[in-house]
DRENPA-3360 file (N, C-alpha, C; in nm, 2 decimals, always signed):
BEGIN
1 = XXXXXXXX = +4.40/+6.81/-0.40/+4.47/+6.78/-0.27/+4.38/+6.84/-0.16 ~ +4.32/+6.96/-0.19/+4.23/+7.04/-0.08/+4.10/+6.96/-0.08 ~ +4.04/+6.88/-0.18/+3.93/+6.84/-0.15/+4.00/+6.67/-0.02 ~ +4.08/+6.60/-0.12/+4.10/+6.48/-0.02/+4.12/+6.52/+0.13 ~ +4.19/+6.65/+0.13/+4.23/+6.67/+0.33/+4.10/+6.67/+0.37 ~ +4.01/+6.75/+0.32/+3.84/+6.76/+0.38/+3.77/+6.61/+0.37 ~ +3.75/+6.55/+0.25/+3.67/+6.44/+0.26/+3.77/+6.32/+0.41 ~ +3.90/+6.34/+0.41/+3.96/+6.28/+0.54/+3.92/+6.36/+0.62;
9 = XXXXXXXX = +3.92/+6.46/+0.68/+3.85/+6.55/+0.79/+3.76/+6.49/+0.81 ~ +3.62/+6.52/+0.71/+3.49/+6.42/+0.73/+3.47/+6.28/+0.79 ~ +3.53/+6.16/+0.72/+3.56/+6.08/+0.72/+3.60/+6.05/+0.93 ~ +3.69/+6.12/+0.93/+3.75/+6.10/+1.11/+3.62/+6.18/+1.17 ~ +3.54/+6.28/+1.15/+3.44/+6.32/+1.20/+3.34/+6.22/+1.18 ~ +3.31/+6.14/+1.09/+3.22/+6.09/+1.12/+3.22/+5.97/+1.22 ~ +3.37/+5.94/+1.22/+3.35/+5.81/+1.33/+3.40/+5.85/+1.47 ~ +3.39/+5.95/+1.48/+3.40/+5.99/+1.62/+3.34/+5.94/+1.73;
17 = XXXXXXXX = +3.34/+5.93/+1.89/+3.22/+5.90/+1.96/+3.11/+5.95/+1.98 ~ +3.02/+5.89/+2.00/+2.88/+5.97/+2.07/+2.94/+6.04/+2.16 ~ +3.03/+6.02/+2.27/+3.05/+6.11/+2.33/+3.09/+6.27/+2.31 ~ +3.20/+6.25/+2.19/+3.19/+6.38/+2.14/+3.08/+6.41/+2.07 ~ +2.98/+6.35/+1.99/+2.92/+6.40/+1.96/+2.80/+6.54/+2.04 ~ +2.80/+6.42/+2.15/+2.72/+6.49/+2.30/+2.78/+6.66/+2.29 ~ +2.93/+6.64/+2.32/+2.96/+6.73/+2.35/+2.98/+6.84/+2.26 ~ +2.97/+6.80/+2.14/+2.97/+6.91/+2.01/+2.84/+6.97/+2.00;
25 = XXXXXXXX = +2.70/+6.87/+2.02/+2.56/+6.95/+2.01/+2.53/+7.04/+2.20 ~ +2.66/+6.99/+2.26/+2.60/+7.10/+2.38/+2.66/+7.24/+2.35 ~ +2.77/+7.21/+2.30/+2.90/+7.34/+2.21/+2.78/+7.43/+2.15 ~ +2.74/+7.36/+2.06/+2.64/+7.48/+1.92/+2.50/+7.48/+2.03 ~ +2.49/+7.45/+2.13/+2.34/+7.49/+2.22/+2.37/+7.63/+2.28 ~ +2.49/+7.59/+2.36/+2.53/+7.72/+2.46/+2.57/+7.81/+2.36 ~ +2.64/+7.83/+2.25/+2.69/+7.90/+2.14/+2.61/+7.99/+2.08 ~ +2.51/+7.92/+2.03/+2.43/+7.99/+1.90/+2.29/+8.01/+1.99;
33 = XXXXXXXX = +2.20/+7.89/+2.10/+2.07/+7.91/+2.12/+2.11/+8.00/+2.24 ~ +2.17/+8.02/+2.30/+2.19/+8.09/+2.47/+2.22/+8.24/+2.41 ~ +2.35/+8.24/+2.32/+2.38/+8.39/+2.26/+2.28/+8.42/+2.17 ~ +2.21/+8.36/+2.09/+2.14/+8.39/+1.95/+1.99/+8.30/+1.99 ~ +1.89/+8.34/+2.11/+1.81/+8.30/+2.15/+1.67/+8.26/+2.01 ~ +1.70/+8.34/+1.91/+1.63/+8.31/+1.79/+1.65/+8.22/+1.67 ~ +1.80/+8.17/+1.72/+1.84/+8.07/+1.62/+1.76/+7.95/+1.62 ~ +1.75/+7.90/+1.52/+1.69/+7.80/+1.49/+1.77/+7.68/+1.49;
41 = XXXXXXXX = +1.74/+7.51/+1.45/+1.82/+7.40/+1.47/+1.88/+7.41/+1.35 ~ +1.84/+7.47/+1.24/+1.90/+7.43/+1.13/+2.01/+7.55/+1.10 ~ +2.00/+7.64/+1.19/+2.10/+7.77/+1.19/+2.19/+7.68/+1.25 ~ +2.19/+7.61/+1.43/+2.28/+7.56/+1.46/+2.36/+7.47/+1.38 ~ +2.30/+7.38/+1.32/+2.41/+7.24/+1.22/+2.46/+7.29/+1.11 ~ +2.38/+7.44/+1.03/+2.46/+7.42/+0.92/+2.52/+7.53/+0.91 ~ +2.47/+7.66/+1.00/+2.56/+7.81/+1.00/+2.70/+7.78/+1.01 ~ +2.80/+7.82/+0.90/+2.94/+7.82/+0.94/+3.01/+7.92/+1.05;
49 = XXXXXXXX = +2.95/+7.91/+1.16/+3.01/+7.98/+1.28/+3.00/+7.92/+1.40 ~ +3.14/+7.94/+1.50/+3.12/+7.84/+1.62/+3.15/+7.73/+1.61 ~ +3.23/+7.66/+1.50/+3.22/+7.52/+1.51/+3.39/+7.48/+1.57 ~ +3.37/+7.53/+1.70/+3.55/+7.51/+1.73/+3.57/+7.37/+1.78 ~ +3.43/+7.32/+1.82/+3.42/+7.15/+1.89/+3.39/+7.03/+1.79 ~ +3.42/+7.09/+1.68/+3.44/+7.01/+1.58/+3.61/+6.92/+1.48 ~ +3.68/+7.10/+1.56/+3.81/+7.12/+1.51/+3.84/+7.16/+1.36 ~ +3.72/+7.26/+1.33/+3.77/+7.34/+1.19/+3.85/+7.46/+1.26;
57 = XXXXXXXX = +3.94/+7.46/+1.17/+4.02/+7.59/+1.20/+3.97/+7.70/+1.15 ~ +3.97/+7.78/+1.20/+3.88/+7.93/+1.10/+3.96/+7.97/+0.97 ~ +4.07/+7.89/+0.98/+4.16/+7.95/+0.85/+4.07/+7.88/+0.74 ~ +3.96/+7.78/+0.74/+3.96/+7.70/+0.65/+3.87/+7.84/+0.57 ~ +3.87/+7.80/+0.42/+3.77/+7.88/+0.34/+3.67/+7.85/+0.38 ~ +3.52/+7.89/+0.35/+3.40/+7.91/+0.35/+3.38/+7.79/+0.31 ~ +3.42/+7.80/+0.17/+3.33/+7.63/+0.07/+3.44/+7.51/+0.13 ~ +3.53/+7.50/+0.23/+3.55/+7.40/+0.28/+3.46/+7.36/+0.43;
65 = XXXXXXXX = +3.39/+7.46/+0.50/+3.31/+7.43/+0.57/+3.18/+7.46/+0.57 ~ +3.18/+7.47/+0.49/+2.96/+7.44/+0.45/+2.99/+7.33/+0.44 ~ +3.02/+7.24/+0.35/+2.99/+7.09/+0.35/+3.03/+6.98/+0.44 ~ +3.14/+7.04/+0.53/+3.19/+6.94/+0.61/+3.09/+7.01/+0.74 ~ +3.06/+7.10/+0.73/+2.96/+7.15/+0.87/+2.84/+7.05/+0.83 ~ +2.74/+7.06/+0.72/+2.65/+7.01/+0.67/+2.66/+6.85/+0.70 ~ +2.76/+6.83/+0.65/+2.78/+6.66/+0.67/+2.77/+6.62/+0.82 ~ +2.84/+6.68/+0.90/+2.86/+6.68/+1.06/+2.71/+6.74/+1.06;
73 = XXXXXXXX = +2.63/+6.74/+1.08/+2.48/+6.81/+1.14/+2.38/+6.70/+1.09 ~ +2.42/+6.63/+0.99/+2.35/+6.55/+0.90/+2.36/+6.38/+0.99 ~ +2.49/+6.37/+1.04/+2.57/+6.28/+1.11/+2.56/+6.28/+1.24 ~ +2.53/+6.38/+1.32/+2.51/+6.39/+1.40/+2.37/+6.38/+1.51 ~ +2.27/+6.42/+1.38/+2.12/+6.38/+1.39/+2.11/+6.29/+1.40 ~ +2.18/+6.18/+1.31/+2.18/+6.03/+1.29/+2.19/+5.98/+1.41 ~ +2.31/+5.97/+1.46/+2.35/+5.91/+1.56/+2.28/+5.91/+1.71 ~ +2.26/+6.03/+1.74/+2.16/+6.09/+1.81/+2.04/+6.01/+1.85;
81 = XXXXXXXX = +1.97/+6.00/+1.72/+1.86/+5.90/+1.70/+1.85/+5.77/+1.70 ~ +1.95/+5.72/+1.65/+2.00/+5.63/+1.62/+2.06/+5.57/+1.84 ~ +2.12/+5.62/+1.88/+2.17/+5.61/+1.99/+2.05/+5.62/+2.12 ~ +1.96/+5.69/+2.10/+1.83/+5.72/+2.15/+1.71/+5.59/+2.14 ~ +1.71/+5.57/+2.03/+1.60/+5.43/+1.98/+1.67/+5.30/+2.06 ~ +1.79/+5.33/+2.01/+1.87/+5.14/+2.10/+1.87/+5.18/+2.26 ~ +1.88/+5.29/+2.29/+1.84/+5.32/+2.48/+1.71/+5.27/+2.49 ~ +1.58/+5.32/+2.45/+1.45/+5.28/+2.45/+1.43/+5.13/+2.46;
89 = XXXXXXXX = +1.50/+5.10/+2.33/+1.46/+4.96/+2.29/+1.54/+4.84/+2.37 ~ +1.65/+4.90/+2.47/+1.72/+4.81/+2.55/+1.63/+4.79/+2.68 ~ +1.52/+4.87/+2.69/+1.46/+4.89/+2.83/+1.36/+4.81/+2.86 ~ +1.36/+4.70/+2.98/+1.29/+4.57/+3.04/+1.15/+4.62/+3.02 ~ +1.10/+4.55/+2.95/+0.93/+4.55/+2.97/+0.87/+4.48/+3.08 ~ +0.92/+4.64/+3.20/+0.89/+4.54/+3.34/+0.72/+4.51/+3.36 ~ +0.64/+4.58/+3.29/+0.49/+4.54/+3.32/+0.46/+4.47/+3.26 ~ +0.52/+4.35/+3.21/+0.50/+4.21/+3.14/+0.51/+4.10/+3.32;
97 = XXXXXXXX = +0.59/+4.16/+3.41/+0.64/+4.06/+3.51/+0.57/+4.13/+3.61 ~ +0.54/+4.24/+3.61/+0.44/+4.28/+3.74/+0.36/+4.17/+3.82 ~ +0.35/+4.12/+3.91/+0.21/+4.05/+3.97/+0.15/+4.13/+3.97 ~ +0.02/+4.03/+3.90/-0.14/+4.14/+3.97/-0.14/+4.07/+4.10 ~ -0.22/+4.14/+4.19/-0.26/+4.15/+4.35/-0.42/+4.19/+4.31 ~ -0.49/+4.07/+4.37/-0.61/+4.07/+4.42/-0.64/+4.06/+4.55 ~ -0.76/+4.18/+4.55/-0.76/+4.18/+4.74/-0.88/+4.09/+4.77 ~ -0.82/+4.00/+4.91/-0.97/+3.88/+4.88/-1.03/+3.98/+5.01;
105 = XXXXXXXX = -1.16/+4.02/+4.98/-1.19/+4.08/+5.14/-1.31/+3.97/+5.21 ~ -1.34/+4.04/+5.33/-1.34/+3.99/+5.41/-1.43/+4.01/+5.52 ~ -1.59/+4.02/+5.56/-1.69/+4.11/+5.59/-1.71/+4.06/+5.73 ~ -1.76/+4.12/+5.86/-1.82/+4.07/+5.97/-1.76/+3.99/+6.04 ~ -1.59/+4.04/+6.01/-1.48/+3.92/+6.12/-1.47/+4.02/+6.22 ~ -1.54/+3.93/+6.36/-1.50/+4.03/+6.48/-1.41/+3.90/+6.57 ~ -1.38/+4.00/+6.71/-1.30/+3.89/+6.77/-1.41/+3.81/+6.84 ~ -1.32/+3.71/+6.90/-1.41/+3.51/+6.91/-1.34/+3.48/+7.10;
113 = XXXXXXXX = -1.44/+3.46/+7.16/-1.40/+3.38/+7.28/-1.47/+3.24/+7.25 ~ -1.36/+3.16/+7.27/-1.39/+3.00/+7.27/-1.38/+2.94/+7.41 ~ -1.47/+2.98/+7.51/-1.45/+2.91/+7.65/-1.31/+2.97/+7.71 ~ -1.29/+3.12/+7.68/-1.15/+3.12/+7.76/-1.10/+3.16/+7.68 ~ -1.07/+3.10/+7.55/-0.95/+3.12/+7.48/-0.98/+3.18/+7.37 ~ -0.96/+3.33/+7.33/-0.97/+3.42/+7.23/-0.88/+3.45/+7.19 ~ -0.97/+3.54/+7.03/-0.88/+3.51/+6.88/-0.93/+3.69/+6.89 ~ -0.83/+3.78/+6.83/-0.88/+3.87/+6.79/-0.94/+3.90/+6.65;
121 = XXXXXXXX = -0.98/+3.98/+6.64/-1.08/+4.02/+6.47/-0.96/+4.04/+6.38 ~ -0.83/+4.07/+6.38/-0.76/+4.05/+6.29/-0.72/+3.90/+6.29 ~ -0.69/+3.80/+6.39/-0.68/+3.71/+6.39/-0.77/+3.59/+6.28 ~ -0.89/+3.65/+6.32/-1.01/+3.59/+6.27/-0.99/+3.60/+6.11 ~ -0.96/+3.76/+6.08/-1.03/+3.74/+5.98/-0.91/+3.76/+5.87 ~ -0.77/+3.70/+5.92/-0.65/+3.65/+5.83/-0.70/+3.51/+5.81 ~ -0.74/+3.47/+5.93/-0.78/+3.31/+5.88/-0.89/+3.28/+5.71 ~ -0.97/+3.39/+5.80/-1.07/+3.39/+5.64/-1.07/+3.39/+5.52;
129 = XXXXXXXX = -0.95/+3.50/+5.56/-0.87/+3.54/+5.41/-0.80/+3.44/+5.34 ~ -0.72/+3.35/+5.47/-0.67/+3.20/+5.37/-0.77/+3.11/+5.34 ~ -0.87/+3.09/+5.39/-0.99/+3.04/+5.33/-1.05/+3.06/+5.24 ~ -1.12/+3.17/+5.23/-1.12/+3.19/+5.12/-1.01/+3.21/+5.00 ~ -0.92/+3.23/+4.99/-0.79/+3.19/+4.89/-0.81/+3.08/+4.84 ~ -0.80/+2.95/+4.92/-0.85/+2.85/+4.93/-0.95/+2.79/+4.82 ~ -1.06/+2.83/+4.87/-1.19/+2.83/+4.79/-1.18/+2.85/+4.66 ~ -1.17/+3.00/+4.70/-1.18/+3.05/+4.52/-1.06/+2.99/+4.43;
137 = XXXXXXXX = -0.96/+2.92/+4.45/-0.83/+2.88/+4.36/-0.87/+2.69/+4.33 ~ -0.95/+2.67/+4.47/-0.98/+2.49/+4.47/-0.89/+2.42/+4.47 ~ -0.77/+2.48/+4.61/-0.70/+2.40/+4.66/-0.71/+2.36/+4.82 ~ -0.65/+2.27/+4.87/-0.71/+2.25/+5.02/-0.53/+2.23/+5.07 ~ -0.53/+2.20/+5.19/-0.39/+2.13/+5.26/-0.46/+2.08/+5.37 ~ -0.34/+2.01/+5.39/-0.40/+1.90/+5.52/-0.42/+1.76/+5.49 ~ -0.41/+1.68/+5.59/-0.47/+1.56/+5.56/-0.66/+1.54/+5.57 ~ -0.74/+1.64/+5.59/-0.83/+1.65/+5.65/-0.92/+1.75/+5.53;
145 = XXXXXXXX = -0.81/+1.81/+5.43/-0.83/+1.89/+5.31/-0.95/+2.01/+5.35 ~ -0.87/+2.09/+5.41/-0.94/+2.24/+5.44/-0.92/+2.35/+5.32 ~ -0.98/+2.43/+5.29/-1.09/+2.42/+5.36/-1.22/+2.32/+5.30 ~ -1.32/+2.26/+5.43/-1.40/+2.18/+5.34/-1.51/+2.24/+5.41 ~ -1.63/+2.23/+5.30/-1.76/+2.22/+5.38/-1.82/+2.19/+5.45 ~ -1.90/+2.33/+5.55/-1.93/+2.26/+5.68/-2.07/+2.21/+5.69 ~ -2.14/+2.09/+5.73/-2.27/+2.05/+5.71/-2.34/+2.11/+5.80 ~ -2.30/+2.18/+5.94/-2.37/+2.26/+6.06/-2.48/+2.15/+6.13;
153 = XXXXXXXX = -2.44/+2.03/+6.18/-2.51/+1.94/+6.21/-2.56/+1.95/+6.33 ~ -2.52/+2.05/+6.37/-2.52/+2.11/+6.57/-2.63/+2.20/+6.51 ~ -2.68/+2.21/+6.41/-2.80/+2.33/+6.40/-2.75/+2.48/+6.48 ~ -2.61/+2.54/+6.42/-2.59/+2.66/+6.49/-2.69/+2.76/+6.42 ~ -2.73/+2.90/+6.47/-2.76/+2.98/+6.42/-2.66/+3.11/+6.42 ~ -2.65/+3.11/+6.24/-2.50/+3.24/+6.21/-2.59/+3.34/+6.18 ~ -2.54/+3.47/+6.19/-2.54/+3.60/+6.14/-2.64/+3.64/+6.01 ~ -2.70/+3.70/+5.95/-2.79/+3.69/+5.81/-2.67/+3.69/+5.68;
161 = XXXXXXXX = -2.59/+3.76/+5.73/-2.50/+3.77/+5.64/-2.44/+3.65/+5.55 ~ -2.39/+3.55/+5.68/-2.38/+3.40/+5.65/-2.42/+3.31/+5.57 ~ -2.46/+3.31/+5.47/-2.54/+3.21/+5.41/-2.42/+3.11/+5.35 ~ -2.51/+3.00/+5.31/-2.45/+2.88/+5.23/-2.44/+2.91/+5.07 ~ -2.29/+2.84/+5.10/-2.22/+2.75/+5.12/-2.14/+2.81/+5.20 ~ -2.10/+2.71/+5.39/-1.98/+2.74/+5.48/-1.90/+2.67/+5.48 ~ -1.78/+2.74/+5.50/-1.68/+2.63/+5.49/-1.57/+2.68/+5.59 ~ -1.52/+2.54/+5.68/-1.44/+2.55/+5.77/-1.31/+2.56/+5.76;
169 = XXXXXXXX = -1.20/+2.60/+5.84/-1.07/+2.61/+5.82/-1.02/+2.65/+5.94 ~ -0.93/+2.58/+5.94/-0.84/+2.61/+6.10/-0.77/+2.78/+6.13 ~ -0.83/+2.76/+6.29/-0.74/+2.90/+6.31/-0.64/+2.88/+6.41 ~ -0.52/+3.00/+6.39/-0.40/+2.98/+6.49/-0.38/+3.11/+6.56 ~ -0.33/+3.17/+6.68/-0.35/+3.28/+6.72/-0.20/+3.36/+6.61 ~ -0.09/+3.26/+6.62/+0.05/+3.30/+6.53/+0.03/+3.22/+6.44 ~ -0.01/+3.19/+6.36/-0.04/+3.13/+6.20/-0.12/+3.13/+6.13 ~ -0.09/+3.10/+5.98/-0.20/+3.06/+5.90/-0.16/+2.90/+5.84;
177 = XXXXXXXX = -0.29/+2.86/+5.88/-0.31/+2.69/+5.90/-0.22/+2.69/+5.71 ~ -0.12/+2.57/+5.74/-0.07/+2.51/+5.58/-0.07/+2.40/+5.57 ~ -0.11/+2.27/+5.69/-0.12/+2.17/+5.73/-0.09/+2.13/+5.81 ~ -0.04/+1.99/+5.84/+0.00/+1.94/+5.95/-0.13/+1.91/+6.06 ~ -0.14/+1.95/+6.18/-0.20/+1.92/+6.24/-0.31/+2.04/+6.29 ~ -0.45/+2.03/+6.26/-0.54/+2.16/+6.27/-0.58/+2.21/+6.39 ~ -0.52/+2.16/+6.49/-0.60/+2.14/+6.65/-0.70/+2.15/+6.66 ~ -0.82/+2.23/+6.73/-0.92/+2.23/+6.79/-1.02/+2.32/+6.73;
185 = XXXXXXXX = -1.00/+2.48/+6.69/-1.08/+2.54/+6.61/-1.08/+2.59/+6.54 ~ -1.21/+2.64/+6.43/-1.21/+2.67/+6.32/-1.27/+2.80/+6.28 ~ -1.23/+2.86/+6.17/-1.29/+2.99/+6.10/-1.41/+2.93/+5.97 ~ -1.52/+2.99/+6.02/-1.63/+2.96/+5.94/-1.61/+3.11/+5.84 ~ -1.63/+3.09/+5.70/-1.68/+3.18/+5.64/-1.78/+3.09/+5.51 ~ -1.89/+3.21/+5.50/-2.00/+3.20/+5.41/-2.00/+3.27/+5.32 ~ -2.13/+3.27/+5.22/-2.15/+3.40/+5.10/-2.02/+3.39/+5.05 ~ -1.97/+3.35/+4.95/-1.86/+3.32/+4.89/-1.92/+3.41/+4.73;
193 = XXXXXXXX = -1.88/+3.52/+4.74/-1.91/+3.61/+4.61/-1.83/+3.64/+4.54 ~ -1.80/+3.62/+4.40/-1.64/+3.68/+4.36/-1.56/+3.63/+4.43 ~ -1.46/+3.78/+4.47/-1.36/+3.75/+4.58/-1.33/+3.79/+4.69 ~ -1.50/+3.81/+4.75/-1.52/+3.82/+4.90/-1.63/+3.72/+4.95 ~ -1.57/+3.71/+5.10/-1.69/+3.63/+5.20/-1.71/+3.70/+5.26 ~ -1.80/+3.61/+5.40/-1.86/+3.66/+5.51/-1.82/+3.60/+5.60 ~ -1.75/+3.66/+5.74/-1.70/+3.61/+5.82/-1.79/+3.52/+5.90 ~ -1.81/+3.36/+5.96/-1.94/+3.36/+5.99/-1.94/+3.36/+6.19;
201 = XXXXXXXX = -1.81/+3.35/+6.18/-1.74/+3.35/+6.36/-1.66/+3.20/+6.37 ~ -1.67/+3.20/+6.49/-1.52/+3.04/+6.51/-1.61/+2.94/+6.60 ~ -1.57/+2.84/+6.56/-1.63/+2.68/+6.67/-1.51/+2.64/+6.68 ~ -1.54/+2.53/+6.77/-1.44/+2.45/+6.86/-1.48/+2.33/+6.93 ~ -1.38/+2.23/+6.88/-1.42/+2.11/+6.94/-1.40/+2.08/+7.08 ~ -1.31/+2.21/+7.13/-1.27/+2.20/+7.26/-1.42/+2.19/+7.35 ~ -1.45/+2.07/+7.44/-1.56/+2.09/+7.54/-1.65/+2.00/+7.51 ~ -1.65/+1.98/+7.35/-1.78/+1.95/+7.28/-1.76/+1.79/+7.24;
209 = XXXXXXXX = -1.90/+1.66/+7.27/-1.87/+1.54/+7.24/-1.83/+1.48/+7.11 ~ -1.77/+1.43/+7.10/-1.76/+1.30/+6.99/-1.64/+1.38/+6.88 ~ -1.72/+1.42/+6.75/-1.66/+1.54/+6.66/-1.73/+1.64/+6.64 ~ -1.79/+1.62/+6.76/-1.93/+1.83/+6.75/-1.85/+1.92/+6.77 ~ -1.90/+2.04/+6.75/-1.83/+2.17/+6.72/-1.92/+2.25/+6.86 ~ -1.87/+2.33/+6.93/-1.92/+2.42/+7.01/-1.94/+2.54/+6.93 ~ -2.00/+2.62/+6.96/-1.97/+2.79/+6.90/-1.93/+2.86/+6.95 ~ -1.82/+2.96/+6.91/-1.76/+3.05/+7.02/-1.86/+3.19/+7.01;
217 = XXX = -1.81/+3.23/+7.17/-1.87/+3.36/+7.13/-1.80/+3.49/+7.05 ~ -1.89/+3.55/+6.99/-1.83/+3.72/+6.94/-1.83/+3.79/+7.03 ~ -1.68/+3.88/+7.02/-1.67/+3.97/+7.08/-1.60/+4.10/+7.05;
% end
């Protein structure tokens, strides 16, 4: 009769909640590790002392709680681990969905007077930056498909840095060109290396005959 009351003891201890469990391994921490700073883990689960957060009564005999202490420390580890591994393994593999971010840079963009009408050096050289985007991915927008190659038929003379292949793309003082209509001028960039260019400065058809390009000045 004394063993069946214990193995039902057991039995309801073992299906207890994680919650209690939590609270039974904080019981034998403060208990045995805070009072008995040299106890060990296996002193906590299996020493028959302290186990009031389990609900043995002290009246029990000895040989009824070694094994039901034993069982509960055995059960308890389980869970524990068991309850620990499914936290881990429920957790988003958010650096599967990270975007990478590539910085396109962007060399020798200063600000542009076009007859009057100036662009500042950040102006300039966001434009660039969609430009080159542009380039290096080999897509265009527009009906006019920017950015495209510029042939420099006006024989301008750019910067050393500039070299070919240039390519033109519209600038806006509040936007970045995504089509529609490109107005009047454009952001040259050159040296297309990796994923940086060379700013090469701005033209404009404003002034200038037929479909020629003026050059603006740097400033």
């Amino acid at each position: 009769m004394r063993r069946t009351f214990v193995l039902c003891m057991a039995i309801r201890s073992m299906t207890t909640s994680i919650g209690a469990i939590l609270r039974c391994v904080s019981y034998l921490w403060h208990t045995q590790l805070i009072l008995h700073p040299a106890t060990t883990w296996r002193q906590v689960f299996f020493r028959p002392l302290h186990f009031g957060c389990i609900g043995i009564n002290s009246g029990y005999s000895s040989w009824v709680k070694a094994p039901l202490v034993s069982m509960w420390g055995f059960k308890a580890i389980i869970v524990l681990v068991a309850a620990a591994t499914s936290l881990v393994a429920a957790l988003p593999a958010t650096n599967a969905t990270l975007p990478i971010i590539v910085k396109r840079s962007i060399s020798g963009a200063t600000g542009s007077d076009c007859n009057g009408y100036t662009f500042t050096a950040a102006q300039v050289s966001a434009a660039a930056q969609a430009s080159l985007i542009h380039v290096l991915a080999g897509t265009t927008v527009g009906t006019n498909k920017y950015p495209h190659v510029l042939d420099n038929r006006e024989g301008f003379t750019y910067p050393s840095g500039c070299t070919v292949t240039r390519y033109e793309f519209p600038i806006f003082r509040n936007k970045i060109y995504t089509g529609g209509d490109p107005s009047v001028d454009r952001v040259i960039i050159g040296h297309v290396s990796g994923s940086s260019a060379y700013s090469c400065g701005v033209l404009t058809h404003q002034g200038a005959s037929g479909n020629n390009f003026l050059q603006c000045d740097n400033v």
